[in-house]
VOGU-3710 file (C-alpha; in Angstrom, 3 decimals, decimal comma):
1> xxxxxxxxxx> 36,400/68,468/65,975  37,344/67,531/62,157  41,169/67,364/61,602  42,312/67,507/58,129  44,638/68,156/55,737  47,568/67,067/53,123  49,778/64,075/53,923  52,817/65,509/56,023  50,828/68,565/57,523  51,300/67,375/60,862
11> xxxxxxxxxx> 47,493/65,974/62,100  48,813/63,127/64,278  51,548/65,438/65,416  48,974/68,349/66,430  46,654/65,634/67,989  49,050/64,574/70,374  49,590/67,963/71,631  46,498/69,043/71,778  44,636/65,691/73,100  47,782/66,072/76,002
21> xxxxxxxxxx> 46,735/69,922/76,726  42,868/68,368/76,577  43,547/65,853/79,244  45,790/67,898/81,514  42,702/70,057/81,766  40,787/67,762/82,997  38,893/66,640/79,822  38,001/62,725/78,282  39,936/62,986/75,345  38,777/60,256/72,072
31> xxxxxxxxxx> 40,562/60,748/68,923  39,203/58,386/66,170  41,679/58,436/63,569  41,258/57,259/59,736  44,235/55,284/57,992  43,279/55,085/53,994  43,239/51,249/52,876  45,173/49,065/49,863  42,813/49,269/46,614  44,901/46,128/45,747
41> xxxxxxxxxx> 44,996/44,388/49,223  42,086/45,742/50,970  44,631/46,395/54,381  45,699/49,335/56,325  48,576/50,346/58,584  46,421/52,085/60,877  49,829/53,853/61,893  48,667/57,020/63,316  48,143/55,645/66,539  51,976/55,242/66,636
51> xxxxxxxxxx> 52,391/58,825/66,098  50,698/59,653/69,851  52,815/57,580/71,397  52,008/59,693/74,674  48,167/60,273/74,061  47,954/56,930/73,997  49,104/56,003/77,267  46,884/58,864/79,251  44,160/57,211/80,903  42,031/60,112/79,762
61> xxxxxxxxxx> 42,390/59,231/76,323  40,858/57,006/73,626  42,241/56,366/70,344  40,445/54,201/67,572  42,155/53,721/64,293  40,511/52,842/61,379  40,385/51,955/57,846  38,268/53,393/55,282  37,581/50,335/53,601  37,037/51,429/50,292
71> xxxxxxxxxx> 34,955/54,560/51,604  35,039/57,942/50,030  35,255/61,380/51,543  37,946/61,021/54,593  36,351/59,207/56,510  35,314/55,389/57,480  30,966/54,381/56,847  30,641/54,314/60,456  32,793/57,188/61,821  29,534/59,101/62,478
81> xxxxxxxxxx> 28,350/56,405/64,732  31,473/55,684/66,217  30,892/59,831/67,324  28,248/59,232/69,100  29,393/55,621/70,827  32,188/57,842/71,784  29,662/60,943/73,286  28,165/58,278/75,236  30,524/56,661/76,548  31,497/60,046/78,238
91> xxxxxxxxxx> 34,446/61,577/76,258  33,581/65,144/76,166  35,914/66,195/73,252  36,287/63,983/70,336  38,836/64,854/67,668  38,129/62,719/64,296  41,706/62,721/62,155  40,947/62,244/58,368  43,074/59,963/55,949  45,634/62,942/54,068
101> xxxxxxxxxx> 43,646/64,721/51,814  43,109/66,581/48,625  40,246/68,770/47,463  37,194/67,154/47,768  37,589/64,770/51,338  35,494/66,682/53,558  32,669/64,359/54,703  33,470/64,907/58,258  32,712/68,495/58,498  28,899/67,604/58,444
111> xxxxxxxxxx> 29,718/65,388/61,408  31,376/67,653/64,013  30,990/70,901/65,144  33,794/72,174/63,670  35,969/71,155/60,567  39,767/72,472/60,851  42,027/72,114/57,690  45,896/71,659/58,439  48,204/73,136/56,051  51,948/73,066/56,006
121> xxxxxxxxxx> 53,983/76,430/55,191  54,505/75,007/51,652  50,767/74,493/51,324  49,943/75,859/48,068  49,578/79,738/46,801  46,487/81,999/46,882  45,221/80,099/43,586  45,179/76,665/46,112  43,283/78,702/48,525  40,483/79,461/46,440
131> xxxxxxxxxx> 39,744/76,483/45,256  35,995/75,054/46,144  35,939/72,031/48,001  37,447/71,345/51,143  38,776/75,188/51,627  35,566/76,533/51,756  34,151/73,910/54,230  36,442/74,446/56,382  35,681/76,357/60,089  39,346/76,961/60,823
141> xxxxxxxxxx> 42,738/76,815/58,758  45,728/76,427/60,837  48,878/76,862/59,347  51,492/74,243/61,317  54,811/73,433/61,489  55,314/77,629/61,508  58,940/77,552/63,320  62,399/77,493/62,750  63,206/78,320/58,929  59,522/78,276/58,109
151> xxxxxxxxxx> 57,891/81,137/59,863  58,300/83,345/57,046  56,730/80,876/54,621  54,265/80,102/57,114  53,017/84,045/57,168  53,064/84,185/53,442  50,275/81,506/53,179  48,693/82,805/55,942  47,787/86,047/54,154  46,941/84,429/50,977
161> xxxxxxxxxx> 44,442/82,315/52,989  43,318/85,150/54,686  43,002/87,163/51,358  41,592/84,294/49,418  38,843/83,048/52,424  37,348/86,744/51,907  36,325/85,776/48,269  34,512/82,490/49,253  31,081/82,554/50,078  29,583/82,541/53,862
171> xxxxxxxxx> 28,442/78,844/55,123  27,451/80,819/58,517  25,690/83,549/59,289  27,972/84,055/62,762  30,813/82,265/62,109  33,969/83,789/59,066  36,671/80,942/59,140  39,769/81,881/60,728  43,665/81,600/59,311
//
């Protein structure tokens, strides 16, 4: 699976709880998780890791951060290979967390099975939502962080997604992307 989305949307944050829910069902849980790097400096926090601060002590659970050293698109030059390392070393779900994105990072939906797009409840109108790029790419757009004061915001963009995702054109014949 292809996790991304806006800085602040929550990826590491849904990771965690997800990779955890993975792993309780019995599953062999790698996350591979890509930290954008300095222009200037060339370096990288690689901080998400500290954000799955529980993920990362389950023995059913890999996590590789990464830098994209200079590499377009979301994603490091070897993230498709480090896929299938992971595959073969006998994690059965692999969840790939993009650096926070804009319009046009989406490389790593031609590398999974399925691309999901986080957005926060202040993600943007119907106008964002049409937008070609990584909207229409996307296999599944999960609103998060939909509790407390923002559930009503939440279920505004949530029917503008749904409304605008209906005027984008079908990348699957079997498959219409879900809000």
């Amino acid at each position: 699976l292809g996790l991304s989305g806006p800085p602040g949307a929550g990826k590491s944050t849904f990771i965690e709880c997800f990779g955890k829910m993975l792993t309780e069902r019995k599953h062999k849980v790698s996350v591979l998780a890509v930290d954008p790097s300095s222009s200037t400096s060339g370096g990288s926090l690689l901080g998400d890791k500290t954000r799955m601060t529980e993920l990362s002590r389950d023995m059913n659970a890999y996590i590789r951060p990464s830098p994209t050293s200079g590499t377009l698109g979301g994603v490091t030059r070897t993230t498709n290979e480090a896929i299938l390392l992971c595959e073969g070393g006998g994690y059965d779900v692999v969840l790939v967390e993009t650096v926070g994105v804009g319009q046009s990072e989406f490389a790593v939906a031609d590398m999974v099975d399925m691309f999901i797009l986080l957005l926060p409840p202040a993600g943007g109108d119907e106008l964002q939502g049409i937008k070609r790029g990584i909207i229409e790419m996307a296999d599944l757009v999960a609103i998060n962080k939909a509790d407390g004061d923002l559930v009503v915001a939440a279920r505004r963009i949530q029917a503008e997604y749904i409304s605008a995702m209906k005027l984008l054109r079908k990348r699957s014949r079997v498959w219409r992307p879900k809000v």
